[in-house]
N, C-alpha and C positions, 0 to 999 in steps of 0.2 A: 566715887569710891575708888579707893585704890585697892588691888590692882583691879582696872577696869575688865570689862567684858570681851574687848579688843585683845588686851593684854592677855586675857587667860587664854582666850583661843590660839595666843601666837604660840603660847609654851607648849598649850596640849599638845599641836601639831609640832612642834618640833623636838617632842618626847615621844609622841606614837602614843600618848597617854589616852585609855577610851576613861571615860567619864560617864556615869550615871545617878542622877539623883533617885535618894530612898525618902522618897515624903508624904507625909500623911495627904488623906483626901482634899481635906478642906484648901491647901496651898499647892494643888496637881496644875491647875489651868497656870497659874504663872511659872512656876518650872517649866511646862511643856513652852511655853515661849522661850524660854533661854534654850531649852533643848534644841529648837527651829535653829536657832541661831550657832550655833556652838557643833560641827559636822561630829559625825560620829555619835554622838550623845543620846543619853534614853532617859526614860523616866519611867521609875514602879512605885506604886501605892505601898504604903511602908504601915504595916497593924500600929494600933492604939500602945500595944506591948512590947512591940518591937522583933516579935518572934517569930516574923518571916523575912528577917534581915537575913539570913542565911541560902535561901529559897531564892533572894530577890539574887544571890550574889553568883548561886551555881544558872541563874536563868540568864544573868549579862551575860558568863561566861559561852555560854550555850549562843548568846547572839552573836557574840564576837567571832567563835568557830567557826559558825557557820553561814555568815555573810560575807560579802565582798562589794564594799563601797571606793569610787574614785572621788579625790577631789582635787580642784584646780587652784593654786597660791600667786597670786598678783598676777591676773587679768589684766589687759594693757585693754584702756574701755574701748578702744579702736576695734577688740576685736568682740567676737560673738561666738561660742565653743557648746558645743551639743554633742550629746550621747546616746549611742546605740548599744543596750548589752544582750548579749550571746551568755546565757547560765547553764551550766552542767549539764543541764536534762535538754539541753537543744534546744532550746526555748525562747525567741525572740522577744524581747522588749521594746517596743522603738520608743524614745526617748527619755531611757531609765542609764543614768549612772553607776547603780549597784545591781545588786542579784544576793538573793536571802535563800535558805531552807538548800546550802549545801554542805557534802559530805565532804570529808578529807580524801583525797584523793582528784576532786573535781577540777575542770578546765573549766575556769571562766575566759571570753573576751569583749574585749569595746572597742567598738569605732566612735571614734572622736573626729568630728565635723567641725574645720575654723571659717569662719567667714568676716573678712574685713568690712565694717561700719562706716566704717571712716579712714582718713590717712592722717601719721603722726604730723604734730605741726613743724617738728624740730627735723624729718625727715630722716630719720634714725630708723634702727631696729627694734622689733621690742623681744623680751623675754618671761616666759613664766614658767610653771614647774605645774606637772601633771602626775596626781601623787595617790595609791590606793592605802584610806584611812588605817592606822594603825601598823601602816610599815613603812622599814628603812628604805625601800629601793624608791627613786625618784626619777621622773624622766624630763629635763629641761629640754624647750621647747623654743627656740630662737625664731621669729618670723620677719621676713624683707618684706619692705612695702612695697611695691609697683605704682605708684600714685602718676605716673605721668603718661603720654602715650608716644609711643616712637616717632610717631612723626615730630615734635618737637624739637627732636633731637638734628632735625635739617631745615632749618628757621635761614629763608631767603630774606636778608636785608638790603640787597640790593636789585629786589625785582623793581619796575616801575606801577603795577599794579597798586600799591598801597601807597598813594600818591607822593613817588620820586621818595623815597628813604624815610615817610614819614609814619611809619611802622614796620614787621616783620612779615611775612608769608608763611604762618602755621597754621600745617593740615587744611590747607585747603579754604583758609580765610587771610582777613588781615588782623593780626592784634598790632592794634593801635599805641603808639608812644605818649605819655603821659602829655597832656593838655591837647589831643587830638580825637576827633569821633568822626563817626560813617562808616560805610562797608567799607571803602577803601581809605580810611586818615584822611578823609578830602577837607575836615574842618575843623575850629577852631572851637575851644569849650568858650572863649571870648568875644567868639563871630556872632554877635545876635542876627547878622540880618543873614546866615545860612540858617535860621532855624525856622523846618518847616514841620506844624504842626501837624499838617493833615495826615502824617502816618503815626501817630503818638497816643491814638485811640482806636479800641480797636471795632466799634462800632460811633458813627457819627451820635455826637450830643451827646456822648458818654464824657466823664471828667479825662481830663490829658493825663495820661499817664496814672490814673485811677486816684488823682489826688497824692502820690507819695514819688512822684519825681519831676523834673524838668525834662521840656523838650529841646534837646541840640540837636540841630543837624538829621533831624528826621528821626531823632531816637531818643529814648526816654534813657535818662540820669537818675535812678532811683535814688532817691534820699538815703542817706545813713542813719540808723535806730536803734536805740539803747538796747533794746530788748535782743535785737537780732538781725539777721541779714534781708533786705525787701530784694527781689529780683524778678527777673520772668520780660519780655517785650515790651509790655505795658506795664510794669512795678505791680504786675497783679498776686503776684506768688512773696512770701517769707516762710522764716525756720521759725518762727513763735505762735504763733494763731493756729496751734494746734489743742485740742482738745487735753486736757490734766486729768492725773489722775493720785490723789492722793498730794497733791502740789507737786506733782513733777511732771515736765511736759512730755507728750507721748508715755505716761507712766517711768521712767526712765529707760523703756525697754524697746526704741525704737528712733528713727529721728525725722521729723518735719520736715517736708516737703510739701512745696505749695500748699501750704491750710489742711496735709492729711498726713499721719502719722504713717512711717513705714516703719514696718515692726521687725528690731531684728528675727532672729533663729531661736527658735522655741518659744515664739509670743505671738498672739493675733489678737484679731477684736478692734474695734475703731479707736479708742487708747492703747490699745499695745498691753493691757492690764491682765491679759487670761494668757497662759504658760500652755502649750503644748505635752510638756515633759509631763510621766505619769509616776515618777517617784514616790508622789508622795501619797497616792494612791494605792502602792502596791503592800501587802500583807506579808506578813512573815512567814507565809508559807509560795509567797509570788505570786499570789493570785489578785489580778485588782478589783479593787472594793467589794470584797468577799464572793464574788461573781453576784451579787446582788444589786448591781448597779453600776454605772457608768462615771467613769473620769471625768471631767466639766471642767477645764481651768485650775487644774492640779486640788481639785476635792473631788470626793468622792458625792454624786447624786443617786441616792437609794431608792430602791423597786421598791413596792408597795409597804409592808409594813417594816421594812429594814430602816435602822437609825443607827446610829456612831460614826467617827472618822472614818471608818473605811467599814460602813457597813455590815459590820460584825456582830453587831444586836439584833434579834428578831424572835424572839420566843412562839410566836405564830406561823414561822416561816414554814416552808411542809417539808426542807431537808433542816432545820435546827435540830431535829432528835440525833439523826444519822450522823451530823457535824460531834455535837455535845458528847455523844455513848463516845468515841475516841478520847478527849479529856476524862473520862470517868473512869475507863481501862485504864489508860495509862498514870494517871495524878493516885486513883484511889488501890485499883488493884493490880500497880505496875504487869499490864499486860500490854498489848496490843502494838501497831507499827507506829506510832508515835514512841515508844518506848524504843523502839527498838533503834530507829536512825537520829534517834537523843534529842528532835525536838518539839519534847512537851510541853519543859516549861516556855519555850518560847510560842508555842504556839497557843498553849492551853493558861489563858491568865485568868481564871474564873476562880472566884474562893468555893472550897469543897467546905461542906457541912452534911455530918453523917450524922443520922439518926435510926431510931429502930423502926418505924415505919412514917409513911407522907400522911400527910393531914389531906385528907382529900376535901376537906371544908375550906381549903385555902382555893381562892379564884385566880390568884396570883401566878402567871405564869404559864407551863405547861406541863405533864404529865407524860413523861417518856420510858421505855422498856427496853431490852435489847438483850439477845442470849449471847453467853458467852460462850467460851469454846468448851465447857467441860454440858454445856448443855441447859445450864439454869440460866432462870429470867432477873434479868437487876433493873431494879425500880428507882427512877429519882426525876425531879423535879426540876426545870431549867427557868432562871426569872431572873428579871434585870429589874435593881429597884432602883430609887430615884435616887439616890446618889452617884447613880451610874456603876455601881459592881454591879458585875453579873456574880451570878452565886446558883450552882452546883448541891440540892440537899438528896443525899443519895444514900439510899438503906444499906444499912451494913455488911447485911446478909441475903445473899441471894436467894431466890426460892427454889430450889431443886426439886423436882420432882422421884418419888421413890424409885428404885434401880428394875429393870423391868425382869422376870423371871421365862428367860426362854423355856427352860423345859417344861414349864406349866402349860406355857402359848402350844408346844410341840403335841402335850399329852392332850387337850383342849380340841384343836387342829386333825387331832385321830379320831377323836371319842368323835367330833362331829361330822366326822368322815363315814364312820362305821354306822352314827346313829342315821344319819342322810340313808346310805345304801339297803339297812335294816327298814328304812321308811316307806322307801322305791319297791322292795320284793313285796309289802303288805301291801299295798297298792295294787302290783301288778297280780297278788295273788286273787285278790278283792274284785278285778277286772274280768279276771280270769271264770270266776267263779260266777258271777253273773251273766255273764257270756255263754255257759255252759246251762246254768238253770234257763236262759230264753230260747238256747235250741230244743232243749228237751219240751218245754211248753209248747213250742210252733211242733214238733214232733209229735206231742200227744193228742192235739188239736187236728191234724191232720189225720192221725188213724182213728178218730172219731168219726171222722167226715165218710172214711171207707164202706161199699155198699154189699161187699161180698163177704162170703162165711167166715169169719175168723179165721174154721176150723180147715181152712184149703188156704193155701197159698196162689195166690192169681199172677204168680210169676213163675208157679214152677212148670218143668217141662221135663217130659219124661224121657228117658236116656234113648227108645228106638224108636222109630216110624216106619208104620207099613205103607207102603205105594200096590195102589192096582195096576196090573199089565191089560189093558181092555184088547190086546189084540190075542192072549194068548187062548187058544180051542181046551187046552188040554192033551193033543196027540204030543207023540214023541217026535215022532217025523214031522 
């Protein structure tokens, strides 16, 4: 097709153009593949009628604000380039490119890690361009190779060590001159009768040189092979007898060494096939894989009953109500902090459907509540059905409860104040009175029992008393 896929990607980037497809369900999974492909780019479910084209157009807008993606233009494959990002809220990412869910006003930053693969063949420099999606500023990125080591650079051709001028003296060996082998140039690739086998295996009764070279001069000549390079003392090691993945060897994310893939920067795994990087993991609000589950190889793996690309489905989940009432505030009765730092619709993509009450005969889903701020309770219903919408059915009207009448609670509050106190004196009076009827009975019970005349008092005592003088005669004197 013209213009191809290649071609549209070069123009968008070199317009800053963001691109979003608006398409119905049935044709989502092949969009979302060109999206993968095409940096910057999204995809929205577009209605039957077309009359959330509008919604889909103010939600790109909302992504574009408030994201910030880098991306890289002509890699030189020698090299290997990773990212660390630093987002607004302090927030570490390690091995994320972009940063989502911020404000105008925000400091993003990235470290950008290069690591050489390989060295050019041409021994040149390479250059690429380091560029954040959907803008002008660009920062080209020139890298020198070092591919040699300095000793090289003081190559003795005329020690006697490498037998009399028949090679060099680098770093501490001899490199030998073309039709010459041994530690020291001592022999001929011609000489058969220097050639001694018995170092060219490295266990007795094993094949000489592992079957993939000749022995000269005590050392193994590895064969040359279509496929790739054989090397190693004994021809035991090449760069192709590495494990594939997808028909590319080491996935093309890594490169062969002796029969085992080395993976470059941000790949591991025995193919080199699983990404380190958590980009594509992370949610539009930066959270990866809705905290529901765990990054694996740049997808998201879900806890228990969580499913979607990043975890975001779970209608049984025990925080889905507390997530969902956020969408419901802000999509149905523009309130709440999604409303407010403007991103709903990118975070809330669930279709709302209002009705005047839930069907509680639907099994479908969950049954969620939550008070607002004026006090009332909103009811609605959270369910992902098999087509994969999730869908929002939320009652119109919230339940409010009647306005509460303080001065009645205050009159109420007295009355039963007063009726309590009036309650306590009958009581105490009631106590009181029985307490006085039992003295008097134990009183009357007692002067029964008395054995003296009524009509005397056997306590009284009379006001004088006469005393006798037994000494007195009577005389004066």
């Amino acid at each position: 097709d013209y213009p191809s896929l290649a071609m549209l990607i070069e123009k968008l980037t070199e317009n800053n153009i963001f691109l979003f497809f608006a398409v119905t369900n049935p044709v989502k999974d092949t969009y979302k593949s060109y999206s993968n492909m095409i940096p910057g780019s999204n995809v929205e479910i577009l209605s039957q009628d077309s009359s959330n084209v509008l919604n889909l157009i103010v939600k790109a807008y909302q992504d574009i604000r408030s994201r910030a993606e880098m991306e890289v233009v002509n890699l030189p494959k020698e090299l290997s380039i990773s990212f660390d990002a630093f987002c607004g809220n302090a927030e570490f990412v390690e091995g994320s490119k972009s940063c989502s869910g911020l404000n105008i006003g925000d400091t993003v930053n990235f470290t950008v890690t290069l690591e050489a693969v390989d060295c050019p063949k041409d021994g040149k420099s390479k250059t690429f361009i380091v560029k954040p999606i959907l803008f002008k500023d660009t920062l080209e990125v020139t890298v020198n190779f070092n591919c040699d080591c300095d000793c090289e650079n003081s190559a003795d051709e005329s020690i006697t060590q490498c037998a009399n001028g028949n090679g060099t003296y680098e770093c501490g060996v001899c490199k030998c001159l073309p039709g010459r082998l041994g530690p020291h140039c001592e022999c001929r690739e011609s000489d058969s009768s220097a050639t001694d086998q018995a170092t060219c295996f490295p266990v007795k009764g094993d094949p000489i040189c592992n079957n993939r070279g000749e022995c000269l001069c005590g050392q193994c000549v590895c064969h040359s092979n279509e496929f790739g390079i054989i090397s190693g003392k004994f021809c035991e090691c090449d760069d192709f007898s590495c494990g594939r993945f997808k028909g590319k060897l080491c996935s093309g994310n890594g490169k062969c060494e002796c029969g085992e893939c080395r993976c470059f920067a941000n790949w591991n795994d025995i193919y080199c096939n699983c990404t380190t990087k958590t980009d594509s993991c992370i949610t539009a609000v930066g959270s990866v894989c809705s905290r529901r589950g765990s990054c694996v190889c740049g997808k998201c793996v879900c806890q228990d009953a969580a499913y979607g690309d990043h975890c975001e489905k779970c209608p049984t989940c025990p925080d889905a109500c507390s997530i969902k009432s956020d969408c419901v505030r802000c999509k149905v009765f523009d309130t709440g902090e999604l409303k407010k730092n403007g991103t709903c619709h990118k975070v809330c993509t669930d279709e709302i459907r209002q009705v005047e009450d839930l069907d509680t005969g639907n099994a479908n889903g969950v049954i969620c509540s939550y008070k607002d701020e004026n006090g009332c309770t909103v009811h609605f219903r959270y369910e992902e059905e098999s087509n994969g919408n999730s869908v929002l059915t939320v009652v119109k009207e919230p339940v409010c409860q009647p306005p509460v009448n303080i001065l009645l609670i205050v009159l109420c509050l007295m009355a039963a104040i007063l009726l309590c106190g009036l309650l306590a004196l009958l009581i105490w009076k009631l106590l009181v009175t029985l307490h006085d009827k039992q003295e008097f009975a134990k009183f009357e019970a007692e002067r029964a029992k008395a054995k003296w005349d009524t009509a005397n008092n056997p306590l009284y005592k009379a006001p004088t008393t006469t005393f006798t003088n037994l000494t007195y005669t009577g005389n004066v004197d």
